[in-house]
PLY file of the C-alpha trace (Angstrom):
ply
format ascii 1.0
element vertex 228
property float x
property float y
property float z
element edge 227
property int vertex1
property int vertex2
end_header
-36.25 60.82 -25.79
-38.07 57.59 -25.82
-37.37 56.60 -29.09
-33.32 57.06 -27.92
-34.21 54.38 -25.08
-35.73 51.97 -27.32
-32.81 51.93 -29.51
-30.86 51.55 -26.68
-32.51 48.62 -25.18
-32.90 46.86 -28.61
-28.66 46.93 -28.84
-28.33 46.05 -25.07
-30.66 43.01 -25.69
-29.16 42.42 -28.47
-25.37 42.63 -27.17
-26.68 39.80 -24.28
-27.95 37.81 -26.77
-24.63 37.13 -28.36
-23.11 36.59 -24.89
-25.66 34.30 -24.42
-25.41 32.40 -27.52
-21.63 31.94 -27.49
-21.55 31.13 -23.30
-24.40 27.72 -24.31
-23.17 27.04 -28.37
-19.52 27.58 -28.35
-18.40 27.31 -25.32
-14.19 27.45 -25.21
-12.13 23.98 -25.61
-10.20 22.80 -21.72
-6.16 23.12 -22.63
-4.34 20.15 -22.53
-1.12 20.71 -20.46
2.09 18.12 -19.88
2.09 17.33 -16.27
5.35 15.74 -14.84
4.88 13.97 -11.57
8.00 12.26 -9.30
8.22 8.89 -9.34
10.92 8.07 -8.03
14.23 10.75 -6.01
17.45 10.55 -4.55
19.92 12.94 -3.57
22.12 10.11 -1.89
22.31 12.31 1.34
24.08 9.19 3.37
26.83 8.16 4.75
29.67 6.78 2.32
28.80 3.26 1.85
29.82 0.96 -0.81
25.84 -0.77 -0.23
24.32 1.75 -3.29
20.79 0.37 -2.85
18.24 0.88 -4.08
20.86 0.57 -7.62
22.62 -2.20 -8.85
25.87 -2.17 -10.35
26.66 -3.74 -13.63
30.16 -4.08 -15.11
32.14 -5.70 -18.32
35.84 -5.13 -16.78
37.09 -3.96 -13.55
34.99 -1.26 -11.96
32.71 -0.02 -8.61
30.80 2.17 -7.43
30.05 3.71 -3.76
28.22 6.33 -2.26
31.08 9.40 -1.24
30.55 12.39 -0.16
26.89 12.36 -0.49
26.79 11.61 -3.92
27.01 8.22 -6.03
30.58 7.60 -7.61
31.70 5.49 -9.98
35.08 4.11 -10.94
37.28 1.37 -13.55
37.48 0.22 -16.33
35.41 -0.48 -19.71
31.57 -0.68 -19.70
29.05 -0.21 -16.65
26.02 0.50 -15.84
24.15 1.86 -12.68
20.28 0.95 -12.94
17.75 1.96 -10.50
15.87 -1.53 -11.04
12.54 -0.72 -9.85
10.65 0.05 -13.04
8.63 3.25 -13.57
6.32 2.10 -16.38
4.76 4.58 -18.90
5.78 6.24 -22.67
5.97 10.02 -20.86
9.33 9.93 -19.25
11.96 12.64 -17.69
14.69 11.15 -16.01
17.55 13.66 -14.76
20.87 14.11 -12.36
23.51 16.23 -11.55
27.03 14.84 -12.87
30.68 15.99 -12.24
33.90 14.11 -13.93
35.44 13.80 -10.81
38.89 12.62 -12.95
39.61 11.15 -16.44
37.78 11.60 -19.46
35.02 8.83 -19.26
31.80 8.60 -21.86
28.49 8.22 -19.87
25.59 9.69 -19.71
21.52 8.82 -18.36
19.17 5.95 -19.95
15.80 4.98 -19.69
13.00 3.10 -20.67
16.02 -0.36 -20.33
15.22 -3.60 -20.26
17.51 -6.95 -20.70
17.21 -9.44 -23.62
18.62 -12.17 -22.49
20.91 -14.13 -19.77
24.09 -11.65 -20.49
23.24 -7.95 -18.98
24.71 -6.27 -22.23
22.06 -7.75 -24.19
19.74 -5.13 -23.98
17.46 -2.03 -25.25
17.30 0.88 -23.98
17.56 4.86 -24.61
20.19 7.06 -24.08
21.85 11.01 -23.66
25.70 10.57 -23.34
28.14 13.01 -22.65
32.01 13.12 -23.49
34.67 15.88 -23.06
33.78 16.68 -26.93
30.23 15.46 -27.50
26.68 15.48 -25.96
23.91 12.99 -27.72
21.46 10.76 -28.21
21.94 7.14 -28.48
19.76 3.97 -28.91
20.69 0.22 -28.07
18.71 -2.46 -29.17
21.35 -5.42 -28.54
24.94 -4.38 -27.42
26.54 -1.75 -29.81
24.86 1.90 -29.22
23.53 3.96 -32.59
24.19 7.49 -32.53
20.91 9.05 -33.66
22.22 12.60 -33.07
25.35 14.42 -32.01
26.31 18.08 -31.28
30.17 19.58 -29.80
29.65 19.61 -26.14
29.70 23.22 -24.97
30.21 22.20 -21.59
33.52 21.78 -19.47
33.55 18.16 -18.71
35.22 18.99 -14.80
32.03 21.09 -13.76
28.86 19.83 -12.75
26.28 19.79 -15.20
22.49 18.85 -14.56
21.85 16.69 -17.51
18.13 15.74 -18.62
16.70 13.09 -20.87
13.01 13.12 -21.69
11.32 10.22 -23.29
7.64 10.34 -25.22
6.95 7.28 -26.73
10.23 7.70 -29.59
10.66 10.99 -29.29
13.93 11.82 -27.23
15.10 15.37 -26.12
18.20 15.45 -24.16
19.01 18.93 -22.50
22.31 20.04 -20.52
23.29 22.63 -18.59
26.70 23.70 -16.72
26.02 24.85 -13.47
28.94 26.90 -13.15
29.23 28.78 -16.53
25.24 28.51 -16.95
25.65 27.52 -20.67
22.97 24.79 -22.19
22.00 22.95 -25.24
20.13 20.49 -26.34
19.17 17.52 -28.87
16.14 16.29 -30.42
15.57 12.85 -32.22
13.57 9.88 -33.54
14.21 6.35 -31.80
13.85 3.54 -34.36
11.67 1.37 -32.45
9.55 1.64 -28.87
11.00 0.45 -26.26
8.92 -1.72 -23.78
11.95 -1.53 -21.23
10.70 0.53 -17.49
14.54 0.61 -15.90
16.39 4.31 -15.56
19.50 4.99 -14.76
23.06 5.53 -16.52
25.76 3.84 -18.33
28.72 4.37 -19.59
32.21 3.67 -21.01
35.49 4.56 -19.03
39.36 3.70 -18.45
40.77 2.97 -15.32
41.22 6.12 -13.95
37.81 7.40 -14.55
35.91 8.50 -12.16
31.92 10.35 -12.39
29.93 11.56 -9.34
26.29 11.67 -10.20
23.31 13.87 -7.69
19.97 14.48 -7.58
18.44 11.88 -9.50
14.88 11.94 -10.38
12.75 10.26 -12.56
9.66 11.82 -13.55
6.33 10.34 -15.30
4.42 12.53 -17.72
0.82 13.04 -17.88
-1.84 15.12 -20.53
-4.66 16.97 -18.63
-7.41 19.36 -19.63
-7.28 22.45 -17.67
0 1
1 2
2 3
3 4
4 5
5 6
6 7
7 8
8 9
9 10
10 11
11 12
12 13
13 14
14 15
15 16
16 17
17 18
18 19
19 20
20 21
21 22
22 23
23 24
24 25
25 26
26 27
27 28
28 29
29 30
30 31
31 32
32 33
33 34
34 35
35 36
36 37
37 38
38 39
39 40
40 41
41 42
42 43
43 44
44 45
45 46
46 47
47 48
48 49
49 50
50 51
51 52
52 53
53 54
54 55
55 56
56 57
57 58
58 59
59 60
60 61
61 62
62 63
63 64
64 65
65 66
66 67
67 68
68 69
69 70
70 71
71 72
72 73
73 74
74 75
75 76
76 77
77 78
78 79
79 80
80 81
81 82
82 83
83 84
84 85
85 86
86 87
87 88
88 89
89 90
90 91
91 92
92 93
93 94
94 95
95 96
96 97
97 98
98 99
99 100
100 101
101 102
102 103
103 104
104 105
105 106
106 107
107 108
108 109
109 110
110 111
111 112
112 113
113 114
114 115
115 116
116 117
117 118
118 119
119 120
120 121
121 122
122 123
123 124
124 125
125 126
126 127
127 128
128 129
129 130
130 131
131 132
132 133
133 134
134 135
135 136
136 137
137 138
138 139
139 140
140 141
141 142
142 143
143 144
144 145
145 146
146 147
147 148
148 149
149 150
150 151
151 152
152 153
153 154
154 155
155 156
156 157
157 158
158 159
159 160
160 161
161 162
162 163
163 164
164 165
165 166
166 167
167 168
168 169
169 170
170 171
171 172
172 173
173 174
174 175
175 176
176 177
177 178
178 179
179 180
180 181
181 182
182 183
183 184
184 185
185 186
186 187
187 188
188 189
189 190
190 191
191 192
192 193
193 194
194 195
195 196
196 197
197 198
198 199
199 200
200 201
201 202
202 203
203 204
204 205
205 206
206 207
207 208
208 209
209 210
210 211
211 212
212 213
213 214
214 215
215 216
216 217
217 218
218 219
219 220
220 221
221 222
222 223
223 224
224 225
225 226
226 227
C-alpha cells in the first residue's frame, strides 16, 4: 500500500512540474485583434436644408446637393463630389453609408484617404468603391481619370438601398455591399498602386441630369491592432 502512494505522489509531482514549467517558460503569445473605433457619424437626422455642413460640395457641370428627408441627396449633371473635409488621418480605414438611387442611373460610389493636388479640385488622389446599375468596384485616382483595379456584375438592384463599405489598410482595399431589401452581398479585394497620404472621406461620382442618389448613415471608422 505504501509503495502505491509513492508512485502516486512521484506522477502528481511530476504532473505539477510540467504545469509549472510551461505556466514560467512558455507562457502563451497575447492575440492581436483589428479594433475599429468611430471617428467621425452622421445620420443627417435634420431638417431639409440645402446648408449640408459639415460637407462640401464639389461639382464639374450643373449639380447640388441638400439634406431631404433626413438623408443627404444629390442631383445634376457630370462629375461631383461630396467630401466630409475634416480629415481622419491614419492607414486603417472603414468608411461606410447607406445609398438609394433615388432616380436615373448615376455611377458613384464612397472614397477615402483624398487629398487635392493642385488649384483645380479634380486634380486629385484618392481611393475608391463605385457602384453602377451593372458594376460594383474598386477604383484609384491619382490625377483626374479613375483606374479600375477590379470589377465584378453588380448583384444588387440599383433602386434599393444598399449599405455599401470601403475599407482601407495602407493599399489594400476591400469594398463590400449589401442590399438591404433582398439581403444579397459581395465583395472586392485589390492592390492600390501607390499610398495615398490624402485624410478626406466621402463620395463621388458621375451622373446625368436627372440623377439623383440619397446617401445615410455615414461613418468613418479608424482601425487599430491590439494584444488581447
Amino acid at each position: 500500500m505504501k509503495k502505491h502512494n509513492t508512485t502516486r505522489c512521484v506522477w502528481i509531482i511530476l504532473l505539477l512540474s510540467l504545469l509549472l514549467t510551461r505556466c514560467f517558460l512558455s507562457p502563451e503569445e497575447e492575440e492581436e485583434v483589428l479594433v475599429w473605433t468611430t471617428a467621425f457619424i452622421d445620420n443627417f437626422d435634420r431638417a431639409n436644408n440645402t446648408d449640408i455642413s459639415p460637407f462640401s460640395l464639389q461639382v464639374y457641370g450643373d449639380g447640388s446637393a441638400d439634406i431631404f428627408n433626413e438623408q443627404l441627396r444629390y442631383g445634376g449633371n457630370i462629375c461631383w463630389a461630396i467630401r466630409h473635409d475634416a480629415g481622419v488621418p491614419g492607414d486603417t480605414i472603414r468608411v461606410s453609408a447607406t445609398c438609394t438611387v433615388q432616380s436615373g442611373a448615376p455611377y458613384f460610389g464612397i472614397s477615402a484617404k483624398s487629398r487635392n493636388l493642385g488649384s483645380e479640385w479634380q486634380n486629385q488622389e484618392l481611393y475608391a468603391f463605385w457602384i453602377s446599375a451593372d458594376s460594383i468596384g474598386l477604383y484609384e485616382i491619382t490625377q483626374q481619370s479613375p483606374t479600375c483595379l477590379v470589377r465584378n456584375i453588380n448583384p444588387c438592384n440599383i433602386g434599393n438601398p444598399v449599405v455599401m463599405t470601403l475599407v482601407v489598410m495602407n493599399k489594400n482595399l476591400k469594398g463590400y455591399i449589401e442590399d438591404t431589401v433582398t439581403g444579397v452581398k459581395d465583395s472586392v479585394v485589390s492592390v492600390a498602386s501607390f499610398q495615398s497620404s490624402g485624410t478626406i472621406a466621402g463620395f463621388n461620382g458621375s451622373s446625368a441630369a436627372t440623377d439623383t442618389v440619397l446617401i445615410d448613415n455615414f461613418k468613418i471608422e479608424t482601425g487599430s491592432m491590439i494584444k488581447r
